[in-house]
C-alpha positions in Angstrom: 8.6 0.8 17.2 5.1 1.7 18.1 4.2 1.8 14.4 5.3 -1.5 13.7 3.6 -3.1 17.1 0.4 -1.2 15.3 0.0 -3.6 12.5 1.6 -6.3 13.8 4.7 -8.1 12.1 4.3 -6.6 8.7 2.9 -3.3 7.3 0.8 -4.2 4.3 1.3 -2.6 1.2 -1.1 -1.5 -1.7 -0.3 -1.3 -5.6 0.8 2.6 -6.7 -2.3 2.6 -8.6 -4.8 1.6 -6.1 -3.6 4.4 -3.9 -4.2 7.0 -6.6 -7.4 5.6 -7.4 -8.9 5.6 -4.0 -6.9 7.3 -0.7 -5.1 10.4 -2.7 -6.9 14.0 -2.9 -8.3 14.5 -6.8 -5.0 15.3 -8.5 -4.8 18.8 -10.1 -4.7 19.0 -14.1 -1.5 19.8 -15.0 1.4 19.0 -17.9 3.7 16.8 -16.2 6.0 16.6 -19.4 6.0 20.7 -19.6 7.0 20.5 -15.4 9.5 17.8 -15.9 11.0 20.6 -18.7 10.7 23.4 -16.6 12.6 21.5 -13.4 14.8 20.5 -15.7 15.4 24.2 -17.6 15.3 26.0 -13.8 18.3 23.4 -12.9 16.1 22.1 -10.0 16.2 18.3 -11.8 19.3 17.1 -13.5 19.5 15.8 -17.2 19.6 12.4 -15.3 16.2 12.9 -13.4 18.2 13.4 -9.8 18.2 16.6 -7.7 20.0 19.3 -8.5 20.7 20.2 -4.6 22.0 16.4 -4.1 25.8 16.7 -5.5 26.0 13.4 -3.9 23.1 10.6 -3.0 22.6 11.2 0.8 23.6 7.9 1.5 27.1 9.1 0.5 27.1 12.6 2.6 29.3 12.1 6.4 26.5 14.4 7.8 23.7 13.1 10.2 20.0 12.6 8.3 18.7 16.0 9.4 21.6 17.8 7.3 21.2 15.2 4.4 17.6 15.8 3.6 17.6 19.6 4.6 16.9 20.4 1.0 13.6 18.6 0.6 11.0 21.7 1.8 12.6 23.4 -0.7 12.2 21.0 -3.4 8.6 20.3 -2.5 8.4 24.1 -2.7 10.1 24.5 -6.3 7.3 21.4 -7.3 4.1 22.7 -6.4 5.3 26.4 -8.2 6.6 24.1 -11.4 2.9 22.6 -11.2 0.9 25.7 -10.7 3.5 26.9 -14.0 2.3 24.3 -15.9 -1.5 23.8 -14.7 -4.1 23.9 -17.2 -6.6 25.1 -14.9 -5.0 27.5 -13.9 -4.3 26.8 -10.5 -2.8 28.9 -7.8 -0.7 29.1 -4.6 -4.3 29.6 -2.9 -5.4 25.8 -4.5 -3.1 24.2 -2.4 -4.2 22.7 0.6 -1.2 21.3 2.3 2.1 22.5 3.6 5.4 20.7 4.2 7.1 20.7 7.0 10.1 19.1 7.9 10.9 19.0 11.6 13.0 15.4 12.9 13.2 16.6 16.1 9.7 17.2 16.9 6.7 14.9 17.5 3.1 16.1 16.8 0.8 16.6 19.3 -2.0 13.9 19.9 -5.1 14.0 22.4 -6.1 10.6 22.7 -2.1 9.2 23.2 1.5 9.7 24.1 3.4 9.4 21.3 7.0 10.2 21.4 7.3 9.0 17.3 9.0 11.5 15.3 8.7 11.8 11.3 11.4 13.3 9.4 8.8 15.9 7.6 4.8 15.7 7.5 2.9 16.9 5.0 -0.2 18.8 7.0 -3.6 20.5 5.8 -3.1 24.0 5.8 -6.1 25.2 7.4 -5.3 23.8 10.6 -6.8 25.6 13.7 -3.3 26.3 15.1 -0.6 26.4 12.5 1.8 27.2 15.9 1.1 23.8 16.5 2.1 20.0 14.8 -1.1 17.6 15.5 -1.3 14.5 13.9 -5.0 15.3 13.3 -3.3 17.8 10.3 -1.4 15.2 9.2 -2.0 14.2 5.6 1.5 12.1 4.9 4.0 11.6 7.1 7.9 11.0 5.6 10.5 9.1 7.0 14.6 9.5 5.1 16.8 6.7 5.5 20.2 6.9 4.3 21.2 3.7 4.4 19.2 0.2 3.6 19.0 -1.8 6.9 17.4 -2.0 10.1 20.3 0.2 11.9 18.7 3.4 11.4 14.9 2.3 12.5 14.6 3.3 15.5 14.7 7.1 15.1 14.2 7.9 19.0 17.2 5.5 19.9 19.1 7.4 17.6 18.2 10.7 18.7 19.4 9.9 22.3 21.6 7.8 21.7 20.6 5.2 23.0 
């Protein structure tokens, strides 16, 4: 709730490209046709361009969110190793400069505020002074999973205590 009283009454959004363009990191050279193979040939991405570890769209699963995203640190890891596979550059583990980390039931650490928000994952700089630690200072993207389309799931703390 305290990101939506942030902005006001609507979050604005930007055009795909204009992101890429301007707010993300230079994008390493790689062949995304040869990675989309080599998910595809390790079984990690179906035929059909879905998740191999997702028998079923989570919005299907009777499991709480936690349990029906578990999977994703594993696919971001299988990703970045089908990228350095495929780079042209020649890029290694050592060239990447975030981590993921998906945690639901932990918020980051802020100095300047109380904040009692709590992503479903982050991805965070990997040179942080205290990798012990979640701050949102090391917070590069934070991701949110929703099973369902709706307002009802929202309000993650409510949720969480059931409130």
């Amino acid at each position: 709730m305290a990101v939506l009283a942030d902005p006001g009454s609507c979050i604005p959004e930007i055009p795909f490209q204009t992101f890429m363009d301007h707010l993300a990191p230079p994008q390493p050279e790689f062949d995304i046709e040869a990675t989309m193979k080599s998910l595809k040939s390790s079984s990690i991405l179906t035929a059909l361009d879905r998740w191999a570890v997702f028998d079923k769209s989570p919005k299907d699963q009777d499991c709480p969110e936690d349990i029906a995203f578990k999977p994703i640190p594993d696919i971001f890891k299988k990703v970045v190793d089908a990228i350095i596979l495929n780079s042209q550059t020649k890029l290694t583990k050592e060239n990447c400069s975030i981590d993921f980390l998906q945690n639901p039931n932990r918020a980051p650490t802020s100095a300047e505020r109380y904040n009692g928000s709590r992503p479903d994952g982050y991805m965070l700089v990997n040179d942080r002074v205290n990798p012990e630690v979640v701050s949102w200072s090391d917070v590069v993207l934070s991701c949110e999973y929703k099973r369902k389309d709706g307002d009802e799931e929202l309000d993650d703390v409510s949720v969480h205590w059931g409130l």
